[in-house]
PyMOL Python script that loads the backbone (N, CA, C, O; Angstrom):
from pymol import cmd

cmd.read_pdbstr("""\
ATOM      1  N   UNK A   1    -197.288 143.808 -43.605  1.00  0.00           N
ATOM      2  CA  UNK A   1    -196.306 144.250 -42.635  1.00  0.00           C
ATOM      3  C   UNK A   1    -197.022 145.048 -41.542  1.00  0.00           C
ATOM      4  O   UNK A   1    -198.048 145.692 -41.762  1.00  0.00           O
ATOM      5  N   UNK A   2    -196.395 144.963 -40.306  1.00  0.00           N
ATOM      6  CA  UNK A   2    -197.158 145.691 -39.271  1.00  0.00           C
ATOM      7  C   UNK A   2    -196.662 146.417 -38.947  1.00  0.00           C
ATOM      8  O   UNK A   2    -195.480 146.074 -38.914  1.00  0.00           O
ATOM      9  N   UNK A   3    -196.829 147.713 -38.507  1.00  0.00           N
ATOM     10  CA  UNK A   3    -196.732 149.074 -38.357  1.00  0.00           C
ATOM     11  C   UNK A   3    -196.913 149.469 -36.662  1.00  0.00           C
ATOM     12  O   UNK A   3    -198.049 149.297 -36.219  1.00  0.00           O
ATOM     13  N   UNK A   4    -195.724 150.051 -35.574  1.00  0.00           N
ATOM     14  CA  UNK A   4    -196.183 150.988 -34.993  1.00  0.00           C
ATOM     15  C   UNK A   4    -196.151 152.438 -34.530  1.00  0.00           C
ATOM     16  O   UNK A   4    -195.523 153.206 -35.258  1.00  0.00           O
ATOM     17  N   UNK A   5    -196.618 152.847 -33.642  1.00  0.00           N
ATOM     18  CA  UNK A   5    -196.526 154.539 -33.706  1.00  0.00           C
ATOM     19  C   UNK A   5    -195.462 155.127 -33.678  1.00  0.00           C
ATOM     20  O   UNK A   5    -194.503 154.414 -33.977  1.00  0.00           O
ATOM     21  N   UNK A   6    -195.053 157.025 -33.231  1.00  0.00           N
ATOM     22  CA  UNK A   6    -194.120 156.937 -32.379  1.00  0.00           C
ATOM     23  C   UNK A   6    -193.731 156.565 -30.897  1.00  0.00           C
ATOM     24  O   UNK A   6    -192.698 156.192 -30.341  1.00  0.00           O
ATOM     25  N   UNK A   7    -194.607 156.748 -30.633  1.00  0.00           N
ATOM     26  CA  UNK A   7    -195.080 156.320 -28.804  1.00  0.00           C
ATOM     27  C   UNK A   7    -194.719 155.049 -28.425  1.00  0.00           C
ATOM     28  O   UNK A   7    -193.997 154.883 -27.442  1.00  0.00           O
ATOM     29  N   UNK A   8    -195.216 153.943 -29.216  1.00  0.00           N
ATOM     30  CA  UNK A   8    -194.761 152.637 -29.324  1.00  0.00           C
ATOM     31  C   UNK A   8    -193.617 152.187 -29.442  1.00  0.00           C
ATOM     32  O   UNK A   8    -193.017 151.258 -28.901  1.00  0.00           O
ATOM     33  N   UNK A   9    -193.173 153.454 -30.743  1.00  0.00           N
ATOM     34  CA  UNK A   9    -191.555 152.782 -30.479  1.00  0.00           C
ATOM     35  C   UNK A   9    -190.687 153.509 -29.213  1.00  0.00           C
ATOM     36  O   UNK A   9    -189.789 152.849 -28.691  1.00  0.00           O
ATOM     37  N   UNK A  10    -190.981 154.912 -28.720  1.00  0.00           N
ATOM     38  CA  UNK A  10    -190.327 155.236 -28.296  1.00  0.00           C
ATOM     39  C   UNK A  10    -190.528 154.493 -26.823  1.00  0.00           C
ATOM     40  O   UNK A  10    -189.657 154.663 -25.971  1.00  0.00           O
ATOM     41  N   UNK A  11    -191.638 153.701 -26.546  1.00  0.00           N
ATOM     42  CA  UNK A  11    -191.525 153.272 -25.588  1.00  0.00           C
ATOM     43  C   UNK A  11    -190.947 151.855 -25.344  1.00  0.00           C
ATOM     44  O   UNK A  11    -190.638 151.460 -24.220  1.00  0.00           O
ATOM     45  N   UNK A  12    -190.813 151.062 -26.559  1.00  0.00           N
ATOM     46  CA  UNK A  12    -189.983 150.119 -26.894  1.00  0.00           C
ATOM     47  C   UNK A  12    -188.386 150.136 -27.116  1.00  0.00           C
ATOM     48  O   UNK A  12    -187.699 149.120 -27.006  1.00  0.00           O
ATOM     49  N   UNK A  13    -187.890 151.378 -27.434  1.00  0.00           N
ATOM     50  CA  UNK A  13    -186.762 151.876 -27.896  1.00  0.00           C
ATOM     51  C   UNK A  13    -186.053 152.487 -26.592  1.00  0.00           C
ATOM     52  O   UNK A  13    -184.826 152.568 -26.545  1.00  0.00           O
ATOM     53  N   UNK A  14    -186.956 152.957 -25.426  1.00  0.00           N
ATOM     54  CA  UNK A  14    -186.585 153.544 -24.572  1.00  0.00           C
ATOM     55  C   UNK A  14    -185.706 155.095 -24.904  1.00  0.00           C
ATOM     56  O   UNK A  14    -184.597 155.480 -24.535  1.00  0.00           O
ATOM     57  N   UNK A  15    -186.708 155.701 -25.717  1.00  0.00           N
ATOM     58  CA  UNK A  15    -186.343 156.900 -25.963  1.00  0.00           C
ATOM     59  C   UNK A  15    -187.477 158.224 -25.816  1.00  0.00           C
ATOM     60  O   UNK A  15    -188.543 157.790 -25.378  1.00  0.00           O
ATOM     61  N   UNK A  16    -187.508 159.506 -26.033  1.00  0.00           N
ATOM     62  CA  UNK A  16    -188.370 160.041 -26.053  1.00  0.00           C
ATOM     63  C   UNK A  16    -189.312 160.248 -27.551  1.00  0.00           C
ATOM     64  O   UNK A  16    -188.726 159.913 -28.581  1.00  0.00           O
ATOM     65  N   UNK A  17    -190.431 160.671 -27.656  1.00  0.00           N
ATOM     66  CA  UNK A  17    -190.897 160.762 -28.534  1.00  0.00           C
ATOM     67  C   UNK A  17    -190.450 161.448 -29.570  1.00  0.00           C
ATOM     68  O   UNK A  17    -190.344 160.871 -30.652  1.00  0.00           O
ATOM     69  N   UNK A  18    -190.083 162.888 -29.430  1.00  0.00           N
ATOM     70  CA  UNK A  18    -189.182 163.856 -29.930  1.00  0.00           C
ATOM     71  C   UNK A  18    -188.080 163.342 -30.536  1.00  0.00           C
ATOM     72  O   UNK A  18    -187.723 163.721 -31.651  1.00  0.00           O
ATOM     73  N   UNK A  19    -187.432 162.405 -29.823  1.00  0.00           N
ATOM     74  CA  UNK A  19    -186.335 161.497 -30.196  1.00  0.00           C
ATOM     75  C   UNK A  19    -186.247 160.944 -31.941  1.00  0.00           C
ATOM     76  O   UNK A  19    -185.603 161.224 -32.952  1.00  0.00           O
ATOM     77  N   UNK A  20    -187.292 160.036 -31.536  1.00  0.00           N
ATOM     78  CA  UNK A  20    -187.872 159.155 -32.582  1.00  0.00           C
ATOM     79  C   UNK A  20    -188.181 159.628 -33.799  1.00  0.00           C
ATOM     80  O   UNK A  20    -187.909 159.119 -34.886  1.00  0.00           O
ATOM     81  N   UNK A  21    -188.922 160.903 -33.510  1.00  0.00           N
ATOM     82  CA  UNK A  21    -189.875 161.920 -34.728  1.00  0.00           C
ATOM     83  C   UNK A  21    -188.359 162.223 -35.719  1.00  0.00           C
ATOM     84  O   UNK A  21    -188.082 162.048 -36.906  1.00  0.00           O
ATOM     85  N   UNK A  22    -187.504 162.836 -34.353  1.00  0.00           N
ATOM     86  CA  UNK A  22    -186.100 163.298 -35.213  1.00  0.00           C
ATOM     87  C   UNK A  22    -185.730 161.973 -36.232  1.00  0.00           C
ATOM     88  O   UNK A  22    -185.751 161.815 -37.453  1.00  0.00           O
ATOM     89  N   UNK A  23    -185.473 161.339 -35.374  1.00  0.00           N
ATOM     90  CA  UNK A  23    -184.172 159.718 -36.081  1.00  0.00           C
ATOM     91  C   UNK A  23    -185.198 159.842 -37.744  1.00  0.00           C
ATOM     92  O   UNK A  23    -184.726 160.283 -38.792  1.00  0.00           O
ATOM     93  N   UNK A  24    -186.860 159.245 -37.539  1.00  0.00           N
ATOM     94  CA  UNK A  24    -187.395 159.198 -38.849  1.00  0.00           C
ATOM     95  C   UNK A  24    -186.754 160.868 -39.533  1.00  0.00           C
ATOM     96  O   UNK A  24    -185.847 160.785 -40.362  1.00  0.00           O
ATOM     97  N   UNK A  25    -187.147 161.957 -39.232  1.00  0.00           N
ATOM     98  CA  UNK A  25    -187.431 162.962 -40.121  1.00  0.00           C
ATOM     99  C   UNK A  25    -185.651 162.929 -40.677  1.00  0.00           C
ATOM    100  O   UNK A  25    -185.242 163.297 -41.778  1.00  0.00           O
ATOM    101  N   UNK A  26    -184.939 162.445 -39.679  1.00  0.00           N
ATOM    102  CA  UNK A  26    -183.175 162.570 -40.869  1.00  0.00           C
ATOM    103  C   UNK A  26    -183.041 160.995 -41.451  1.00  0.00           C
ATOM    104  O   UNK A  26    -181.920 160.717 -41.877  1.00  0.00           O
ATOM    105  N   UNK A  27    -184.134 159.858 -41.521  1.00  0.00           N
ATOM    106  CA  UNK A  27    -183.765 158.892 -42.250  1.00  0.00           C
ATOM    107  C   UNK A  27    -183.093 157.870 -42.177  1.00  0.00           C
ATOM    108  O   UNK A  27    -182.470 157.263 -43.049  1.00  0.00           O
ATOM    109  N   UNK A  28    -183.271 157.615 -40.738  1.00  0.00           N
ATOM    110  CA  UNK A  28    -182.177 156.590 -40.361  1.00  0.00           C
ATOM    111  C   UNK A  28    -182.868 155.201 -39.356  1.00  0.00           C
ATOM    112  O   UNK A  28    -182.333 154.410 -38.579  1.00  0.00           O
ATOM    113  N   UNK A  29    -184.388 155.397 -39.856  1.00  0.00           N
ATOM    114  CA  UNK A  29    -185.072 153.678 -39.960  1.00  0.00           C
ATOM    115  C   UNK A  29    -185.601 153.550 -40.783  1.00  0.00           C
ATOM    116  O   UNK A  29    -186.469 154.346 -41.143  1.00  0.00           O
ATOM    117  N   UNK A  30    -185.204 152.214 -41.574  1.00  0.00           N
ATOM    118  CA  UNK A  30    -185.809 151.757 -42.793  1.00  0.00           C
ATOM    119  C   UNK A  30    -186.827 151.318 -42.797  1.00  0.00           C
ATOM    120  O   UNK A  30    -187.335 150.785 -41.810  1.00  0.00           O
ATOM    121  N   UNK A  31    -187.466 151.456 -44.107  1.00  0.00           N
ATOM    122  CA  UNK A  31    -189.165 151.144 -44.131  1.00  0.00           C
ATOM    123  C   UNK A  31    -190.139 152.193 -43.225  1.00  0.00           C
ATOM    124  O   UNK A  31    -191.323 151.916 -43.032  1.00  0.00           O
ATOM    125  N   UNK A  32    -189.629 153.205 -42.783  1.00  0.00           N
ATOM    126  CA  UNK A  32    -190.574 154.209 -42.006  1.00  0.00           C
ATOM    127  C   UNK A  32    -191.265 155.005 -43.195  1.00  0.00           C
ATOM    128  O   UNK A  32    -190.727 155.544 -44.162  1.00  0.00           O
ATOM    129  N   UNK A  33    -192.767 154.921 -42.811  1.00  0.00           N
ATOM    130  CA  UNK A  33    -193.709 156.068 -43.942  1.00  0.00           C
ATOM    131  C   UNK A  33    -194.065 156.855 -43.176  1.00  0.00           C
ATOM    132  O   UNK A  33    -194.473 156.432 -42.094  1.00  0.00           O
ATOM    133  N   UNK A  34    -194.054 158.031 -43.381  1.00  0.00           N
ATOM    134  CA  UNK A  34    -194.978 159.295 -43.184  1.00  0.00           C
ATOM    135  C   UNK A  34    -196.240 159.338 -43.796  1.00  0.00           C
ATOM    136  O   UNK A  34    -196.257 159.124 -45.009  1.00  0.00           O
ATOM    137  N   UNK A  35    -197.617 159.637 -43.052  1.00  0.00           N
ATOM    138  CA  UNK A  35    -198.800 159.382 -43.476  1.00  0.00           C
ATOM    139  C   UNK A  35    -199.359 161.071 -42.957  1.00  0.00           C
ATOM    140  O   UNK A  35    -199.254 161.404 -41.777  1.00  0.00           O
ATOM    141  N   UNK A  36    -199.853 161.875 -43.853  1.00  0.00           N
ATOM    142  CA  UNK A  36    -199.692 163.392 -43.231  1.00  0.00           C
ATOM    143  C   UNK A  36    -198.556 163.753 -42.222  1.00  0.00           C
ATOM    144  O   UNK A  36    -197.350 163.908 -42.417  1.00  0.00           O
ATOM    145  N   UNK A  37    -199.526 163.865 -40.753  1.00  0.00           N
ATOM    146  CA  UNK A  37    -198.749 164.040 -40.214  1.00  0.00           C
ATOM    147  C   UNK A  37    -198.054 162.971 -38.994  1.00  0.00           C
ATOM    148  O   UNK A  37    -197.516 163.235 -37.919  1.00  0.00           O
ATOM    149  N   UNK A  38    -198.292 161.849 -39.585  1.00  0.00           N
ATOM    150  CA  UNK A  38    -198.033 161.113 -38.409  1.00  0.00           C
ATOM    151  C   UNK A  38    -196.743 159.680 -39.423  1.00  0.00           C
ATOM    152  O   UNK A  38    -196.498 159.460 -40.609  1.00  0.00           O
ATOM    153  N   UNK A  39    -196.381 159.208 -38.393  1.00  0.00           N
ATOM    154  CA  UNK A  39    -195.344 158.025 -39.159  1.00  0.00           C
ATOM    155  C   UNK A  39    -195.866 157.006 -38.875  1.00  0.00           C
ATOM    156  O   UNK A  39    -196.717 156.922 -37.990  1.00  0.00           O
ATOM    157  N   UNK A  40    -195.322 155.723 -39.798  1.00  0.00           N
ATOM    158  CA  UNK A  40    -195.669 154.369 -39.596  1.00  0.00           C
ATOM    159  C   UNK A  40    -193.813 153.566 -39.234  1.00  0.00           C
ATOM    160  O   UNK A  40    -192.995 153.635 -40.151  1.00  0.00           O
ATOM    161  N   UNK A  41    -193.478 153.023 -38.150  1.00  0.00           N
ATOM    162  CA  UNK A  41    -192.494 152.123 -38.242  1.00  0.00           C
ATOM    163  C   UNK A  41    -192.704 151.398 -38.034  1.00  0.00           C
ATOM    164  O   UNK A  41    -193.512 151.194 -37.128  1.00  0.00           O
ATOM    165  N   UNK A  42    -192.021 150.277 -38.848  1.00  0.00           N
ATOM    166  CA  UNK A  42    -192.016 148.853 -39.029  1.00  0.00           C
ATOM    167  C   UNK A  42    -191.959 147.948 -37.608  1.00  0.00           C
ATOM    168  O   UNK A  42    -191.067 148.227 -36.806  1.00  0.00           O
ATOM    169  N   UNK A  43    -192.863 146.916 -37.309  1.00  0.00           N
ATOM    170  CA  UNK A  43    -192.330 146.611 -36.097  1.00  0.00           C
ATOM    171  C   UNK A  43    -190.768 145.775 -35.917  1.00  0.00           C
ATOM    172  O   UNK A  43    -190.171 145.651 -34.847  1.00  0.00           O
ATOM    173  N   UNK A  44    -190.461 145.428 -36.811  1.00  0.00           N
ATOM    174  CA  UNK A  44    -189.393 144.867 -37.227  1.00  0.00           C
ATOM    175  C   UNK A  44    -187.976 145.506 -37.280  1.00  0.00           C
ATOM    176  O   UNK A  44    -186.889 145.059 -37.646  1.00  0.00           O
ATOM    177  N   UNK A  45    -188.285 146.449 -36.892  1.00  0.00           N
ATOM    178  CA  UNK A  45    -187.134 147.963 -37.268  1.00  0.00           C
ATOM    179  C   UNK A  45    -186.250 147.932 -35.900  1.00  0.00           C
ATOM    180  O   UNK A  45    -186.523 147.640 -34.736  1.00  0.00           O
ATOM    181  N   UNK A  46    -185.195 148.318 -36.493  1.00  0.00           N
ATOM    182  CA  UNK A  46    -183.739 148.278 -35.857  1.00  0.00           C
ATOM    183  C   UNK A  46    -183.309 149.887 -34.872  1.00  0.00           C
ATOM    184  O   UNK A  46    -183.060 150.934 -35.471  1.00  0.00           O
ATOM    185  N   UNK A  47    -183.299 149.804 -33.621  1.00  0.00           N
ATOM    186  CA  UNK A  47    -182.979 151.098 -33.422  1.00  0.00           C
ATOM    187  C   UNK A  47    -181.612 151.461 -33.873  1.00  0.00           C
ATOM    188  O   UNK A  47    -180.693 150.662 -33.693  1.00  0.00           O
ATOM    189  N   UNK A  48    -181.410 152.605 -34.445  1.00  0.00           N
ATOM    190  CA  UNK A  48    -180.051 152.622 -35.110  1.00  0.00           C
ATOM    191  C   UNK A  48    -179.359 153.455 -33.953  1.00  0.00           C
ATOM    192  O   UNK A  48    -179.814 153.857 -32.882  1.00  0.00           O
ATOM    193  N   UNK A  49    -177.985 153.592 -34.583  1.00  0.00           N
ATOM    194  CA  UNK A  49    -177.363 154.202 -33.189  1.00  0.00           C
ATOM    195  C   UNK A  49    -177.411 155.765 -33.508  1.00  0.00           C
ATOM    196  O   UNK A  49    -177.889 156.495 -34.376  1.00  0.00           O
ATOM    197  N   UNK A  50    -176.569 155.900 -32.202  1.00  0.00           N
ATOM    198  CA  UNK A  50    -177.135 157.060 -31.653  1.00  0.00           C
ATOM    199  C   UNK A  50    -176.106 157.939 -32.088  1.00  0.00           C
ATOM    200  O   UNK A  50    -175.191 157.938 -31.265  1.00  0.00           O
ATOM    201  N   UNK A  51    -175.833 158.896 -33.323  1.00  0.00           N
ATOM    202  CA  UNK A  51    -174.744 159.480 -33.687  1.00  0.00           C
ATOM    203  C   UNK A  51    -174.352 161.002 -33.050  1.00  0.00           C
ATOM    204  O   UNK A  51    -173.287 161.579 -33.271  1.00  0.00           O
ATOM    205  N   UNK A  52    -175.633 161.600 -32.074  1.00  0.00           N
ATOM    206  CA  UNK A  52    -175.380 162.651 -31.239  1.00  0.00           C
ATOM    207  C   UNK A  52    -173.764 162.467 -29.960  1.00  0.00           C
ATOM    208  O   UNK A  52    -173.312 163.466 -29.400  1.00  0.00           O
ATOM    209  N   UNK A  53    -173.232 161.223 -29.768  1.00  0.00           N
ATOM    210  CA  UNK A  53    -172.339 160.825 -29.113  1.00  0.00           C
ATOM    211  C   UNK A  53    -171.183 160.557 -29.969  1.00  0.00           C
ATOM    212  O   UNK A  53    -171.220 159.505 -30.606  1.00  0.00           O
ATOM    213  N   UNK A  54    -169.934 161.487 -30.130  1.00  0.00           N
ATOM    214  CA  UNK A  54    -169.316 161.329 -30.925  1.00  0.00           C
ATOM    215  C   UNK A  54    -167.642 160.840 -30.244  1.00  0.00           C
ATOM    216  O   UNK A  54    -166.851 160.145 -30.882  1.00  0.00           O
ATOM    217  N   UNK A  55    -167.325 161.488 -28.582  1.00  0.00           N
ATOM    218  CA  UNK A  55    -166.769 161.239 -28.170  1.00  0.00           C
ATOM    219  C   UNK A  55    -166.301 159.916 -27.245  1.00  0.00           C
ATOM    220  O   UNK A  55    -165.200 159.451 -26.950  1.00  0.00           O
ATOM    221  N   UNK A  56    -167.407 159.617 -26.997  1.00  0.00           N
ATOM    222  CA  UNK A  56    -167.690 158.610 -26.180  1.00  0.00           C
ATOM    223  C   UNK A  56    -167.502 159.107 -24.419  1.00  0.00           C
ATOM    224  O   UNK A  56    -167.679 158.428 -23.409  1.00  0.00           O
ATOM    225  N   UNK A  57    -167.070 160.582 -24.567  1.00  0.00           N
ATOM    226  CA  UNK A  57    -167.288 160.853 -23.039  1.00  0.00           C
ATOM    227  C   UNK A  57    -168.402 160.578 -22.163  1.00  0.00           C
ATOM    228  O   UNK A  57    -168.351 160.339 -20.957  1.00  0.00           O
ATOM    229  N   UNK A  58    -169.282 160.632 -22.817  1.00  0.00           N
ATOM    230  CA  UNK A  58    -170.533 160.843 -21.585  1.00  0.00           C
ATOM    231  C   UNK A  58    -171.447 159.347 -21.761  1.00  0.00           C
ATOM    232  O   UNK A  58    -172.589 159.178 -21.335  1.00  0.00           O
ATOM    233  N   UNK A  59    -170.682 158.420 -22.440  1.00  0.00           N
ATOM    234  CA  UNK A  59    -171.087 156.672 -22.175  1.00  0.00           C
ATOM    235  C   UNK A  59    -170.652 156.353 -21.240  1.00  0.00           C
ATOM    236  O   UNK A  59    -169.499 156.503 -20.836  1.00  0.00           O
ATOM    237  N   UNK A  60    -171.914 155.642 -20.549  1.00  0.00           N
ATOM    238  CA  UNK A  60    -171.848 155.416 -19.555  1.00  0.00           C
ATOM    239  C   UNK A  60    -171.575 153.670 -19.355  1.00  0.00           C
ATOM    240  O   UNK A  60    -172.371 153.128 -20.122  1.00  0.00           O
ATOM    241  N   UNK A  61    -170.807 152.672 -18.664  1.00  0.00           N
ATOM    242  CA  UNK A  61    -170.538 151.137 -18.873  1.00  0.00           C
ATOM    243  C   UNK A  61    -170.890 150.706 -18.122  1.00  0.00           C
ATOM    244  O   UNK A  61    -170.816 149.481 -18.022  1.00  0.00           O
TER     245      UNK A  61
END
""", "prot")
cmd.dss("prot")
cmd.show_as("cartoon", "prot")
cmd.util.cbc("prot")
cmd.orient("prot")
């Protein structure tokens, strides 16, 4: 299986890095490893949604 950074995804994901670090550290992409201090995600991996938006006010269409 192939593996990339956070950087990679966040630049694939169109998110920030910080972003990403969070989503892995609460568990919400599968198949992500932590290796010390750094992560491995799957390239195959699903951006999950975004549960900081609860109202839907500030979506934008």
């Amino acid at each position: 299986m192939e593996y990339m950074t956070i950087k990679e995804t966040a630049e694939k994901w169109n998110l920030s890095v910080r972003r990403v670090q969070t989503i892995c550290n609460e568990g919400m992409i599968d198949g992500a490893m932590k290796f010390g201090n750094t992560w491995a995600i799957p390239k195959d991996a699903v951006k999950p949604a975004d549960k900081r938006i609860k109202s839907g006010k500030y979506v934008k269409s």
